[in-house]
VEXDREN-2710 file (C-alpha; in Angstrom, 1 decimal):
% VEXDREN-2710
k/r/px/py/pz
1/UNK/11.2/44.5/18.4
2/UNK/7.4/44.7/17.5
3/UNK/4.7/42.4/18.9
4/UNK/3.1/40.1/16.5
5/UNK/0.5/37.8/16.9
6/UNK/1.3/33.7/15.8
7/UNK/-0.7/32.9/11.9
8/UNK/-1.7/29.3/12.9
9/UNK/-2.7/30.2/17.4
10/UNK/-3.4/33.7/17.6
11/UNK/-0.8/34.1/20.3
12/UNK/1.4/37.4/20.5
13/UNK/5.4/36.8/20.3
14/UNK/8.6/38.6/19.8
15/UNK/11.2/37.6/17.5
16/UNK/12.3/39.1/14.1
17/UNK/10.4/41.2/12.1
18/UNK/9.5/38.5/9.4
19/UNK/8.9/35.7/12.1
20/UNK/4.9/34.6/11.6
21/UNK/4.6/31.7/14.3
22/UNK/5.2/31.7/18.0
23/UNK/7.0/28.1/17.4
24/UNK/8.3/25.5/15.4
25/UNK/5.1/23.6/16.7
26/UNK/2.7/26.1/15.2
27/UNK/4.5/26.7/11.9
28/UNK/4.2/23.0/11.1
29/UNK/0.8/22.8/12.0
30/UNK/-0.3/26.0/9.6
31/UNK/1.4/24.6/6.9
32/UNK/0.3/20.8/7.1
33/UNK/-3.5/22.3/7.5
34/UNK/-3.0/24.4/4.0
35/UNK/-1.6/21.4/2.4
36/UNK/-4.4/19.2/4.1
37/UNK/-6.4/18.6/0.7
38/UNK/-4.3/18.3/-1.5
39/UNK/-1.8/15.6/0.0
40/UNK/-5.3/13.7/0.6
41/UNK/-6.0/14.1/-3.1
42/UNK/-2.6/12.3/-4.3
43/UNK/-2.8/10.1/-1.4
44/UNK/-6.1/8.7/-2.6
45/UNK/-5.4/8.6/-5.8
46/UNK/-1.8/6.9/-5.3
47/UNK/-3.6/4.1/-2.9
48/UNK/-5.9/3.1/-6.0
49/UNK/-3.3/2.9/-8.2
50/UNK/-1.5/0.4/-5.6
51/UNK/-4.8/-1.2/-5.1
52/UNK/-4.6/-1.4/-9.1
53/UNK/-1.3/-2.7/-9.4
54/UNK/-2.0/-5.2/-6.9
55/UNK/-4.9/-6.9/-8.6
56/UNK/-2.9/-6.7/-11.8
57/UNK/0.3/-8.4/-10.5
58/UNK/-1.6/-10.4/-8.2
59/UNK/-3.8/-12.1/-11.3
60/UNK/-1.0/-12.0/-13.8
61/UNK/1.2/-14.2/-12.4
62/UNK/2.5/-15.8/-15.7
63/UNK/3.5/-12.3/-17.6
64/UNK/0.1/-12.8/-19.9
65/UNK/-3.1/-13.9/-18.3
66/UNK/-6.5/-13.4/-19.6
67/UNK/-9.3/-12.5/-17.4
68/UNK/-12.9/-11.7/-17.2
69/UNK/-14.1/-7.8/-16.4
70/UNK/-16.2/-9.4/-13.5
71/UNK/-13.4/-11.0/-11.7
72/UNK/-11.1/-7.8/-11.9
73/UNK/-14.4/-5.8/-10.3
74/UNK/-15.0/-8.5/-7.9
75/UNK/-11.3/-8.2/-6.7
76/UNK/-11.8/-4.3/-6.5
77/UNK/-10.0/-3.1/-9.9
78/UNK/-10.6/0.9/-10.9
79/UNK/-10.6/1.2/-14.6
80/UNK/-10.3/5.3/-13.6
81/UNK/-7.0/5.1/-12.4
82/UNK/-4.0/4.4/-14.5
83/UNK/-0.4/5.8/-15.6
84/UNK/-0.2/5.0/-19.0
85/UNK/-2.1/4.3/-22.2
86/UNK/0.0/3.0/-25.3
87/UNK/-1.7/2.4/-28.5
88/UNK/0.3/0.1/-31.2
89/UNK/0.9/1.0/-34.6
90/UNK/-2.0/-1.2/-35.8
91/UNK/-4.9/1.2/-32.9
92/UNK/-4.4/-1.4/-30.5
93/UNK/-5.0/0.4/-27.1
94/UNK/-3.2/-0.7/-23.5
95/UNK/-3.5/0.5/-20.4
96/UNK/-1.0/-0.1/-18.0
97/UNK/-1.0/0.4/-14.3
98/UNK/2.9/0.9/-13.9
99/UNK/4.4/-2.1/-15.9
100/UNK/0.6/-4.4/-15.2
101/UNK/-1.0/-3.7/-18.5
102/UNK/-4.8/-4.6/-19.7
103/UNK/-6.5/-4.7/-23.4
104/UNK/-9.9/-4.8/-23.6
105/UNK/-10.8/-7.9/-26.0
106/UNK/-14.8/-8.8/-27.1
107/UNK/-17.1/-10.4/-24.7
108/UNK/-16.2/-8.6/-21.3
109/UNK/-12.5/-9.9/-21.5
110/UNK/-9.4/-8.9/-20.7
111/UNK/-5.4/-9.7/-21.4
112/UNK/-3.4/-9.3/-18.7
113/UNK/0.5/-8.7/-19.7
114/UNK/3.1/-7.3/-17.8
115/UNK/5.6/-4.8/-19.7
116/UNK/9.4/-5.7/-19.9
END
C-alpha cells in the first residue's frame, strides 16, 4: 500500500489507494471548510426571509392589514428579499414573502394580505 498524505492535516496514512483523509474527522472538516461560503450565503439569506415573514405575519394578523413603509422599516422589513412576485391581470404587482404578501399603494403605504 502507498503512503499518502491527509487533503484537510497534512498527515501521512495508509489505507486504499483512493483514500484522501487520515480520518472521518478530517474528511468532515475539509468538506464543511469548502462548503463554508456558500451555506453562509443561503443561511443569511434564509434568516431575512424568516425575519421577513415574521414582520409580515406578525402585522397582518387579520389576513389584510394596511401599513405604513416606516413602520415595516422600523420593525426591520427587507424589501430585497422575497420568494415571489405575482402581477394580476389588470399590472397589479405583489410581492409575497412565502404566503405574507405586500402591494405598494400611493403615499408610502402598504396592503398587507396573506395568500390562501
Amino acid at each position: 500500500m502507498e503512503e499518502k498524505k491527509c487533503l484537510n492535516c497534512g498527515e501521512s496514512f495508509v489505507g486504499r489507494i483512493d483514500k484522501k483523509y487520515c480520518s472521518d474527522y478530517c474528511r468532515n472538516t475539509y468538506n464543511n471548510r469548502l462548503d463554508k461560503d456558500e451555506k453562509n450565503l443561503i443561511r443569511n439569506i434564509n434568516n431575512r426571509l424568516r425575519k421577513n415573514y415574521k414582520i409580515l405575519t406578525e402585522l397582518n394578523v387579520n389576513g389584510k392589514t394596511k401599513v405604513s413603509k416606516h413602520k415595516l422599516l422600523s420593525n426591520g422589513f427587507d424589501f430585497d428579499y422575497l420568494t415571489s412576485i405575482y402581477t394580476t391581470k389588470k399590472g397589479t404587482v405583489y410581492h409575497f414573502c412565502y404566503d405574507q404578501g405586500y402591494l405598494a399603494l400611493e403615499n408610502d403605504l402598504f396592503v398587507l394580505i396573506k395568500r390562501e
